[in-house]
N, C-alpha and C positions, 0 to 999 in steps of 0.2 A: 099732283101728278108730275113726273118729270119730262124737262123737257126732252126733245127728241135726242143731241149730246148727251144726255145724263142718263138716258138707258143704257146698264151693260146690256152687254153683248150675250145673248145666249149661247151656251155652248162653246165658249170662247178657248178653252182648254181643248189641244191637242193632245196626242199621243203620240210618241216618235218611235221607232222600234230599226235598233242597230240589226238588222236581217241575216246578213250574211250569214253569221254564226246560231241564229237566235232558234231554241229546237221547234218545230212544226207542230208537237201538241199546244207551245205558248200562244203561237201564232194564232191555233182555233179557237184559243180561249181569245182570244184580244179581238180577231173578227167577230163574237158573240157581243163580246161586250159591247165594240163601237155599235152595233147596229143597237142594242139592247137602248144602250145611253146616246147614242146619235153624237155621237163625238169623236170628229176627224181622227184619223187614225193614217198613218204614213209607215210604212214600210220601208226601209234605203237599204240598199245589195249595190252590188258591182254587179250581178246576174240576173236576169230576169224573172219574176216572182210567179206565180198566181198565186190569185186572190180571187176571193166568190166577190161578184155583183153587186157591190155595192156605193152609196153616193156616199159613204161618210169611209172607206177604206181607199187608199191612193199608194201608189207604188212609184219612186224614186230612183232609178237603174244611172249609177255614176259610174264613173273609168276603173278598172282594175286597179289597184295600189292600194300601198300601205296606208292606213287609214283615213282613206278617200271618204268613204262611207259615216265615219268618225265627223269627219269634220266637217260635211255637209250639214249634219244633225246637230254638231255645235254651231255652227255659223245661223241656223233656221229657227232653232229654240229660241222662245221667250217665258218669261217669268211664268209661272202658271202652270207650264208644260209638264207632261211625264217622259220620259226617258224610259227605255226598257232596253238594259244593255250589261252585258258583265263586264267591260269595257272600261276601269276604272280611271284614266286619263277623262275617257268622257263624261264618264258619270259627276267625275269633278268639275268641267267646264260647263256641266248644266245646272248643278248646286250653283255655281258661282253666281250665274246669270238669272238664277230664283228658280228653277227647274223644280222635278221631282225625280228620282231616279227607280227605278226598281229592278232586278237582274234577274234572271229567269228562272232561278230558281227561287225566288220569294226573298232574297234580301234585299232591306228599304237601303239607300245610301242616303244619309242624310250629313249636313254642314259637321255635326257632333262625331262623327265616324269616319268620315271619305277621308283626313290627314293619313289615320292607321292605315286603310287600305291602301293608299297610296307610299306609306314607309313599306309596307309590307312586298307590294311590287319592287318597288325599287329594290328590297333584298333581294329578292326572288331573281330578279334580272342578273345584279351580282352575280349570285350564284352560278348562275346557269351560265353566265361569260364566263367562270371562271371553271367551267366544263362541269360542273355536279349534273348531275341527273334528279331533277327536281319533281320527274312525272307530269300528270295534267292532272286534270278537275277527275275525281268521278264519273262515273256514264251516268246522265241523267237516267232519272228516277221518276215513278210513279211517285212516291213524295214529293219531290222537286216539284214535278206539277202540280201535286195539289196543292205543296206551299205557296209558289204562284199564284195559282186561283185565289185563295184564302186573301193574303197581299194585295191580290190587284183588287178581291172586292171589299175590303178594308181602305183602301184607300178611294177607291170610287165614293165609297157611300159617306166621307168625309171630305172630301175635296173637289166631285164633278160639279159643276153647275146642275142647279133644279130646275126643272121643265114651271113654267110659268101654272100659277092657280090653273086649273080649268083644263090642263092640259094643250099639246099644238096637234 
């Protein structure tokens, strides 16, 4: 048996979720889950959120600004953690820190890829200071969500913590 320090932590895995921008079908899927797997779930905006009722979803409301929201969630993350953010600056700073990343519409960012994305912004940024018209994302998509879904329950059922034998 171990002793009382040597029990992990159940449930110790958070989920952070960059809000502001994040679409409101991810969001229903992400309150299903927390409640489903009983694993904190944080919400961060500059605006104030709702959210259903629950002890395991929490809401974050920080200052208006340029990625306020951002860096609260990087400053909060620890190893372990998921990330849900299209946000690649941040998705970097939570890889760094042992994170997990995932963006709303189902792509995983992982230590192997997050360089590219991040070359690829920095063009992009170029770009667009040098007046191009580079457009935006696509209008999310009922794919998009289900990629998502798919994503997020691929990666739960390998990485959340397991509820102890016998059930809580």
């Amino acid at each position: 048996m171990l002793a009382a320090a040597q029990v992990p932590e159940i449930n110790a895995m958070r989920i952070w979720v960059d809000a502001d921008a994040c679409p409101n079908p991810i969001k229903e899927i992400l309150f299903r889950a927390a409640e489903r797997t009983k694993i904190e779930l944080t919400l961060v905006a500059n605006k104030p959120l709702r959210t259903p009722p629950s002890a395991y979803i929490n809401t974050i409301q920080v200052e208006a600004g340029f990625d306020v929201a951002d860096d609260k969630i990087a400053k909060e993350i620890r190893a372990g953690d998921l990330v849900i953010t299209a946000d690649i600056p941040l998705a970097a700073a939570a890889i760094v820190k042992g994170g997990y990343v995932l963006d709303p519409r189902g792509e995983r960012y992982t230590s192997d890829n997050i360089e590219a994305r991040l070359s690829m912004r920095r063009f992009m940024d170029e770009l667009r200071s040098s007046g191009v018209d580079t457009g935006g994302p696509p209008p999310f998509s009922q794919a998009d969500r289900q990629a998502f879904a798919r994503q997020l329950e691929q990666f739960l059922a390998q990485f959340a913590p397991k509820p102890p034998p016998g059930g809580a």
